[in-house]
C-alpha positions as CSV (number, residue, x, y, z in Angstrom):
1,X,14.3,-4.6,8.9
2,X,13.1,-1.8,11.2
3,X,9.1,-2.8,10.3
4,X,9.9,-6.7,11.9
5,X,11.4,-5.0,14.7
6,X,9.7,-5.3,18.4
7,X,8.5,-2.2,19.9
8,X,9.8,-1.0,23.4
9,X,8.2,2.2,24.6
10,X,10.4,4.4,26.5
11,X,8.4,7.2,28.1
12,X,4.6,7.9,28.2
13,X,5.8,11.5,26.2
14,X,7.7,10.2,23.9
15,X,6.1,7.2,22.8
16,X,6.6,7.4,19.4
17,X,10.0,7.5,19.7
18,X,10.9,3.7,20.6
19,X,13.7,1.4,20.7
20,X,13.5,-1.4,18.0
21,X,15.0,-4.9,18.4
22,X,14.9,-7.6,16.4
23,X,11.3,-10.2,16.3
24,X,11.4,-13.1,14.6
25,X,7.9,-13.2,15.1
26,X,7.7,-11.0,12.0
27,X,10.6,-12.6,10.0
28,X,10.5,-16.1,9.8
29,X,9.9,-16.2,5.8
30,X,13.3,-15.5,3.7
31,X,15.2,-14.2,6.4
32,X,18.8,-13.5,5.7
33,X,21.8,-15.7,7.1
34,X,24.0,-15.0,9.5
35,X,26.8,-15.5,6.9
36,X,25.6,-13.1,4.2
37,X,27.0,-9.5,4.7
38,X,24.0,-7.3,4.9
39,X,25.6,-4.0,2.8
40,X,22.8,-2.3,1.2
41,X,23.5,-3.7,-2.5
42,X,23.8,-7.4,-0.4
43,X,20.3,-7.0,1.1
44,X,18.4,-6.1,-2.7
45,X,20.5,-8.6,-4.4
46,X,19.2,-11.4,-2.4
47,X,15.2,-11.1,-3.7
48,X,14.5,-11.8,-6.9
49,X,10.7,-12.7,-7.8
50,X,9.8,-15.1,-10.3
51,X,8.2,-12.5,-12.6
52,X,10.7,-10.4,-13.8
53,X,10.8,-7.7,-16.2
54,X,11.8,-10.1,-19.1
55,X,8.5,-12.1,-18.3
56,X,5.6,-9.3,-17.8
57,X,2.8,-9.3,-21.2
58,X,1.0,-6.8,-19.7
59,X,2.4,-3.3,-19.7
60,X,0.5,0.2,-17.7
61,X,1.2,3.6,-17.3
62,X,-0.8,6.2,-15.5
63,X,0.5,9.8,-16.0
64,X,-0.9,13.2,-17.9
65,X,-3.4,14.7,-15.3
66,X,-6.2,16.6,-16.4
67,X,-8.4,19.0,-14.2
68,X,-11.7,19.6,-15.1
69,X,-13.9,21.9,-14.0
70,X,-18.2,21.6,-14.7
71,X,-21.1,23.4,-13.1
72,X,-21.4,20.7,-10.4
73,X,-17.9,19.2,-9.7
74,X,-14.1,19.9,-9.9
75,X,-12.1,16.7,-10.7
76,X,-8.5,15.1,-12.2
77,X,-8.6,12.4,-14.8
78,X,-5.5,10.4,-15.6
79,X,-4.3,9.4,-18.9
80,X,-4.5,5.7,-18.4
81,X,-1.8,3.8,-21.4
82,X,-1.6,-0.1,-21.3
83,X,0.8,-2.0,-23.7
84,X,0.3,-5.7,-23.8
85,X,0.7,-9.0,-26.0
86,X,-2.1,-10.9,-24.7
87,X,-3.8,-13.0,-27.0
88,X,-7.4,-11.8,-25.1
89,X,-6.5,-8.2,-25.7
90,X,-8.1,-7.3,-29.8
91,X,-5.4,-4.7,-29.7
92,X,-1.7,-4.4,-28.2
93,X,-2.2,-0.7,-26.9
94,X,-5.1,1.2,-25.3
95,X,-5.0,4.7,-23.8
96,X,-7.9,6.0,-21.9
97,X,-8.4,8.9,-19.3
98,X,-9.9,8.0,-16.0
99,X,-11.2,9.7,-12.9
100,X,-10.5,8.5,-9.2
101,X,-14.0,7.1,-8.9
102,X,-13.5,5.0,-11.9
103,X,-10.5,3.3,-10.1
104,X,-12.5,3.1,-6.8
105,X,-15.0,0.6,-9.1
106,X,-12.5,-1.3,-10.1
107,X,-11.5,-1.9,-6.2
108,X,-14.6,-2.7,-5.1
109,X,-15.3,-4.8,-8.6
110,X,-12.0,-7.1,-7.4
111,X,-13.3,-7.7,-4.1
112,X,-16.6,-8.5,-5.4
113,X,-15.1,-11.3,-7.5
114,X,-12.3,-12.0,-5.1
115,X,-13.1,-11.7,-1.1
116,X,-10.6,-13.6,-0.2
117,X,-7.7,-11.9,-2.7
118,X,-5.4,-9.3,-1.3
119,X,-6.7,-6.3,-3.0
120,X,-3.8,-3.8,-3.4
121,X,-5.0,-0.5,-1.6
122,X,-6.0,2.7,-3.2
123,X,-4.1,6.0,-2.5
124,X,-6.9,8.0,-0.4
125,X,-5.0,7.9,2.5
126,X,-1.4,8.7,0.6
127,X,-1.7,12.8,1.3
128,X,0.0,13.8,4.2
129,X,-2.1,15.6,6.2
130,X,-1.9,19.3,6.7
131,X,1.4,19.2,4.2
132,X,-0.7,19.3,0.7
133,X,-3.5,21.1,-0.6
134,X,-6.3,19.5,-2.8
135,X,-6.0,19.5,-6.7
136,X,-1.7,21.0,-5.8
137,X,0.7,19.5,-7.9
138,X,2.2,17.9,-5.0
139,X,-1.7,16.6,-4.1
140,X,-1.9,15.2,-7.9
141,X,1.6,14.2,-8.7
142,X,1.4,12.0,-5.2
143,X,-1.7,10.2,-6.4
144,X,-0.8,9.8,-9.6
145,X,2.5,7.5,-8.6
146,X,0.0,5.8,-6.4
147,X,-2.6,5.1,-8.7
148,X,0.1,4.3,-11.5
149,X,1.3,1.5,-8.6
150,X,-2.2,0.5,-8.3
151,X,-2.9,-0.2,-11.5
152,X,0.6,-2.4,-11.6
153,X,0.1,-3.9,-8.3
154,X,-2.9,-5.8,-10.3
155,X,-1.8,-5.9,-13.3
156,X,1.6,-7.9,-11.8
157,X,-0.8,-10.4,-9.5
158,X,-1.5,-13.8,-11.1
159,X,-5.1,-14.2,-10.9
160,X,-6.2,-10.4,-10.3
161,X,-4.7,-9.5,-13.9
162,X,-7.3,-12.1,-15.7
163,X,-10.1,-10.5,-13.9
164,X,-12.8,-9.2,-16.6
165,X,-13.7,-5.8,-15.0
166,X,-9.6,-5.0,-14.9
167,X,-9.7,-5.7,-18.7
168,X,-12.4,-3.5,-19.3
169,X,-11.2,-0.4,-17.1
170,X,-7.9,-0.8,-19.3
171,X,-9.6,-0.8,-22.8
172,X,-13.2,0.8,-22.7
173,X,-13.8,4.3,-23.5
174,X,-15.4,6.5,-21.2
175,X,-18.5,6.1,-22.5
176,X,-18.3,2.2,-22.5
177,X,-17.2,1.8,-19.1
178,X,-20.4,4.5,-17.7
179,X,-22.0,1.9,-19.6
180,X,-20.8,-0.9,-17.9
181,X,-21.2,-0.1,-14.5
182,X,-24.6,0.8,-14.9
183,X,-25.0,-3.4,-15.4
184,X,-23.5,-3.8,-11.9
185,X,-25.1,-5.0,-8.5
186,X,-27.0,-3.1,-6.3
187,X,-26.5,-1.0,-3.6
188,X,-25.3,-3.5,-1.1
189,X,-22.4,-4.8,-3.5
190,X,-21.4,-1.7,-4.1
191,X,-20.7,-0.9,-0.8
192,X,-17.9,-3.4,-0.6
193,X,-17.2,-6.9,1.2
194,X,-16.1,-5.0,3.9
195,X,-18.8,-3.6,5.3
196,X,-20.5,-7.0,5.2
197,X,-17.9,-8.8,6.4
198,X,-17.2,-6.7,9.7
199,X,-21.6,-6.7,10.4
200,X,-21.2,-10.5,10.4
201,X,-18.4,-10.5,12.7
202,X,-20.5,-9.5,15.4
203,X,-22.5,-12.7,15.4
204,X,-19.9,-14.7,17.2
205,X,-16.0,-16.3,16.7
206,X,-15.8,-18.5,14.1
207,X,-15.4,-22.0,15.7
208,X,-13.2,-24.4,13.4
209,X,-11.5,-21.8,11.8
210,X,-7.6,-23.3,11.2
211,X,-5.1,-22.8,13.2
212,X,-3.0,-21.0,10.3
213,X,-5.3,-18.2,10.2
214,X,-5.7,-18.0,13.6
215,X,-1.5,-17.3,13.4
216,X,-2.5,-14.8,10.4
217,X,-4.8,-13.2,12.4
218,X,-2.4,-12.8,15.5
219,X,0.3,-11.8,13.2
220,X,-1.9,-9.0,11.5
221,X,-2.0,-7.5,14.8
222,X,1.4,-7.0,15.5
223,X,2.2,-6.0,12.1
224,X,-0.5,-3.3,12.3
225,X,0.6,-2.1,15.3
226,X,4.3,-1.4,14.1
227,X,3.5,-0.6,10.6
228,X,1.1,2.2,12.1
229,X,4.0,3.6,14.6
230,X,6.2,3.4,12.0
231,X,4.0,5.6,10.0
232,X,3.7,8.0,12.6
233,X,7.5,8.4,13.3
234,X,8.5,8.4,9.7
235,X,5.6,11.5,9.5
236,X,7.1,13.2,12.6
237,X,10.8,13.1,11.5
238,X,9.9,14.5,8.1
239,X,8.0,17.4,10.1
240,X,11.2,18.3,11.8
241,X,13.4,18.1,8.8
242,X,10.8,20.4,7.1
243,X,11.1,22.6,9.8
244,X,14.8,22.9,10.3
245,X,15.2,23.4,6.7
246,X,12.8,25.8,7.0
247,X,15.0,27.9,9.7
248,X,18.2,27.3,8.0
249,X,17.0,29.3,4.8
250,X,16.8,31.9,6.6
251,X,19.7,31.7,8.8
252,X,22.8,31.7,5.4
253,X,21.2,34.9,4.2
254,X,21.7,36.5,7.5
255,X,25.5,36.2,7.6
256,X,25.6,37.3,4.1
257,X,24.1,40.4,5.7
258,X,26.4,40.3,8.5
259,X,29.5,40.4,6.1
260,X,28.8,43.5,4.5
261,X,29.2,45.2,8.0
262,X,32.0,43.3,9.4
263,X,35.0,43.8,7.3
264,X,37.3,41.9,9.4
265,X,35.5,38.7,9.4
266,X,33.8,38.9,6.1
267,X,35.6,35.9,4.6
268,X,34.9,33.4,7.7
269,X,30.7,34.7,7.7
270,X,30.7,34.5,3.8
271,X,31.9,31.0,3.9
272,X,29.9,29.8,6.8
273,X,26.6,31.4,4.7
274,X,28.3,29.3,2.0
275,X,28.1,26.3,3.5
276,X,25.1,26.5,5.3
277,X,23.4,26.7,1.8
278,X,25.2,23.6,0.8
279,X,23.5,21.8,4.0
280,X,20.1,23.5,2.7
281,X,20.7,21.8,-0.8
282,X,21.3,18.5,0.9
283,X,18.7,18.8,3.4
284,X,16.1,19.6,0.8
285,X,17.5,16.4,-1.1
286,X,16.8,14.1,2.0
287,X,13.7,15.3,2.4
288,X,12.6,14.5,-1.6
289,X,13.9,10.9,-0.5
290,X,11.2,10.6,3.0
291,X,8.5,12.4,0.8
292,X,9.0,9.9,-2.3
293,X,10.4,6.8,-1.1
294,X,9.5,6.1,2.8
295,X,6.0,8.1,3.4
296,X,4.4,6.3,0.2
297,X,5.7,2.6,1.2
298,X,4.7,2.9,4.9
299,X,1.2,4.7,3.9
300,X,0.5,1.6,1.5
301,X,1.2,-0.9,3.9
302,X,-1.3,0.9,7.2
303,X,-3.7,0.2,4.0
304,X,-2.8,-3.0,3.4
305,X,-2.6,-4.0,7.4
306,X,-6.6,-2.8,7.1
307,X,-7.7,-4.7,3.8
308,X,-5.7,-7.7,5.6
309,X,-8.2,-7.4,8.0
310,X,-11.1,-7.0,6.3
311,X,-9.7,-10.1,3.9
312,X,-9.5,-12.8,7.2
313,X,-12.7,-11.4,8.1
314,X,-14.6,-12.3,5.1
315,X,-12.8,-16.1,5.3
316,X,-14.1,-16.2,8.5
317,X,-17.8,-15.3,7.4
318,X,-17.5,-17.9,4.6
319,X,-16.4,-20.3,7.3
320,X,-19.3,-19.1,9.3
321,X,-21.8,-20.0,7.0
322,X,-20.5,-23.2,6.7
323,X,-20.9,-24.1,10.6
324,X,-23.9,-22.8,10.6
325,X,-25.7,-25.1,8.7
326,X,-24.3,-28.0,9.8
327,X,-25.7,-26.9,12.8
328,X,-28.4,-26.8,11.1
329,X,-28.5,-30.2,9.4
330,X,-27.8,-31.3,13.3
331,X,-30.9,-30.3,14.5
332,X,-33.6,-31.3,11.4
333,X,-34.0,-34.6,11.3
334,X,-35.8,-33.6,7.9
335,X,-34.6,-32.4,4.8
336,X,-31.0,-33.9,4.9
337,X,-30.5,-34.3,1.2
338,X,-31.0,-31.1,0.6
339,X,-28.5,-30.1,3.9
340,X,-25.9,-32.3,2.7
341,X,-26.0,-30.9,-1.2
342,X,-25.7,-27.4,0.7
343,X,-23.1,-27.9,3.0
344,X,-21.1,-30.0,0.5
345,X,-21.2,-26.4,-1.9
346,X,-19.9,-24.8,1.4
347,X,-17.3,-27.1,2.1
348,X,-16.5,-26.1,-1.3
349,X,-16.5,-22.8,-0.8
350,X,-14.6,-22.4,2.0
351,X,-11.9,-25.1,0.7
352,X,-11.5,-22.5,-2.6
353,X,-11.2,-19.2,0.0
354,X,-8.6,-20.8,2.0
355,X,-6.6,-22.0,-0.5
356,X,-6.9,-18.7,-2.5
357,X,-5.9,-16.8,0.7
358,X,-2.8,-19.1,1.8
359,X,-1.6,-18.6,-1.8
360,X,-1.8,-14.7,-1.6
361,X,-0.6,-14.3,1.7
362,X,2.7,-15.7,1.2
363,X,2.9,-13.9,-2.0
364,X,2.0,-10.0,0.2
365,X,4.5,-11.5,2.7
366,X,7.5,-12.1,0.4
367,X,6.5,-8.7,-1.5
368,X,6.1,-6.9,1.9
369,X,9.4,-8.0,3.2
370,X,10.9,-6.9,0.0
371,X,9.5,-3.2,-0.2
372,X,10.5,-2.5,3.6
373,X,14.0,-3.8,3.3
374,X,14.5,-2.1,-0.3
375,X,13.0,1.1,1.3
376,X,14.8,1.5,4.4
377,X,18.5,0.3,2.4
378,X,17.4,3.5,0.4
379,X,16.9,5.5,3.5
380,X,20.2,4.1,5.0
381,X,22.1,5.4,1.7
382,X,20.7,8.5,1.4
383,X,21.5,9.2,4.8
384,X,25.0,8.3,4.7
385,X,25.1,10.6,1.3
386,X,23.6,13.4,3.5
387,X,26.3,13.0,6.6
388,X,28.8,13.0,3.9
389,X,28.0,15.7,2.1
């Protein structure tokens, strides 16, 4: 609700700090009617995706961290358990350990295979700066939940959970899956569509690209912008309830103190001590909500506002090398048979990436719409439950 909100800056201070009011710009699929009373259980009850629970064959859990520690490297590997009744799978359980880099392969791997798929974004951006240490048990437990929605992000996609390389990072054993990605491409692959797409997209605008991803583009904008302020708010509020809490532990003991030389008004400073640690409890309880709920949603979608990007980028090279040669076959007046064969494969091409692209986008946009408005309901409640208590 507050992510489709337009942004109105007050002050040049205090600009992340901004009034939001309502842009349909950033609403228009599923929005709730007027006549629907939006209560927090209203707003979840109203989304219900065709895949439910009762549906899913394919079953992942990543948990059990490991660290281990050799002569050149310290790393975590994650106990990686997938339960399944697929008819493809030769057994209906696997468990395997995996290390971060083994799930940055299978990233890269799904964009190799699928440039024009929304690949759901990695957690190296999850860690709130300057509030975690590396290899903590905060650090690990947060990318762990992230990884663990990673892994079910893909697994709960309808073409991404057929992919080959996602079977195999699910079943093979260590060994098997070094083995494996030894047999990919080179160096270039590996560095991801990406890279490739954004060097191409200095050659020039894309000329027929349609109109509905001209409207994506425009609308990636403005969701990037938001999402990213929203992100920087949500960061900057859990700052200052950190450091209130903070101050307030300190401040109950001291009128504890304060009693035991003020007989008269022991009582009244013993029961404000007393309930400013019952404000600390509740306090500390908010913040487990921002830190678990709020911070992980936002981060995930600034990711997925970049791979967005870098997604309509590579349609747009695709498209591009379809104009190109029939510019091409334009100016030869040789060789058109073997122009036409090309440009038909492109036509191809470029027909299978945007219709592979419309079909995911709609699908991020309803699932988008569903984690913000599920996320801040949770932040209404908890709020309420902290004002009450």
């Amino acid at each position: 609700l507050v992510a489709t909100a337009e942004v109105l800056a007050l002050d040049d201070e205090e600009d992340d700090l901004e009034v939001f009011s309502k842009d349909t710009s950033l609403t228009e699929v599923n929005a709730f009617s007027p006549s629907v009373p939006i209560s927090p259980s209203s707003v979840i009850n109203q989304y219900k995706f065709e895949d439910g629970p009762e549906l899913r064959d394919l079953f992942i859990t990543v948990d059990d961290p490991e660290s281990h520690i050799t002569a050149i490297e310290t790393f975590i590997t994650y106990r990686v358990v997938t339960k399944t009744t697929r008819s493809e799978f030769d057994s209906s359980e696997y468990e395997v350990r995996r290390r971060y880099q083994d799930f940055l392969w299978l990233k890269s791997k799904l964009e190799e295979a699928h440039p024009t798929l929304i690949i759901p974004p990695l957690p190296e951006k999850f860690i709130m700066k300057g509030m975690v240490e590396r290899f903590s048990d905060e650090f690990i437990e947060t990318r762990r939940k992230a990884l663990h929605k990673f892994l079910n992000r893909i697994a709960d996609h309808p073409t991404l959970t057929f992919n080959e390389d996602f079977k195999i990072f699910l079943t093979a054993q260590a060994w098997e899956l070094s083995s494996h990605k030894k047999q990919g491409p080179g160096l270039l692959s590996r560095m991801g569509q990406t890279v490739r797409a954004v060097a191409s997209s200095v050659r020039g605008a894309v000329r027929n690209r349609p109109e509905m991803f001209t409207e994506m583009n425009n609308y990636m904008e403005t969701f990037s912008q938001k999402i990213n302020l929203l992100d920087k708010i949500a960061h900057r509020i859990y700052k200052e309830e950190r450091d209130y809490f903070n101050e307030m532990k300190e401040y109950g003991p001291i009128h504890t103190l304060w009693s035991a030389s003020e007989e008269d008004i022991a009582e009244s400073l013993k029961g404000i001590a007393s309930c400013i640690d019952r404000c600390c409890r509740a306090t500390e309880k908010r913040m487990a909500g921002l830190s678990d709920h709020l911070l992980p949603i936002l981060h995930e979608y600034v990711l997925y506002s970049e791979i967005l990007v870098g997604v309509l980028k590579r349609r747009d090279q695709i498209q591009g090398e379809l104009d190109s040669k029939v510019d091409a076959l334009a100016s030869k007046k040789t060789e058109k048979d073997l122009f036409s064969e090309e440009i038909g494969k492109l036509e191809d091409k470029v027909e299978r990436a945007n219709n592979a692209l419309k079909a995911d986008w709609d699908r991020w946009k309803q699932n988008m719409q569903w984690d913000m408005r599920s996320t801040f309901t949770n932040v209404a409640e908890n709020n309420l439950r902290y004002y009450e208590e």
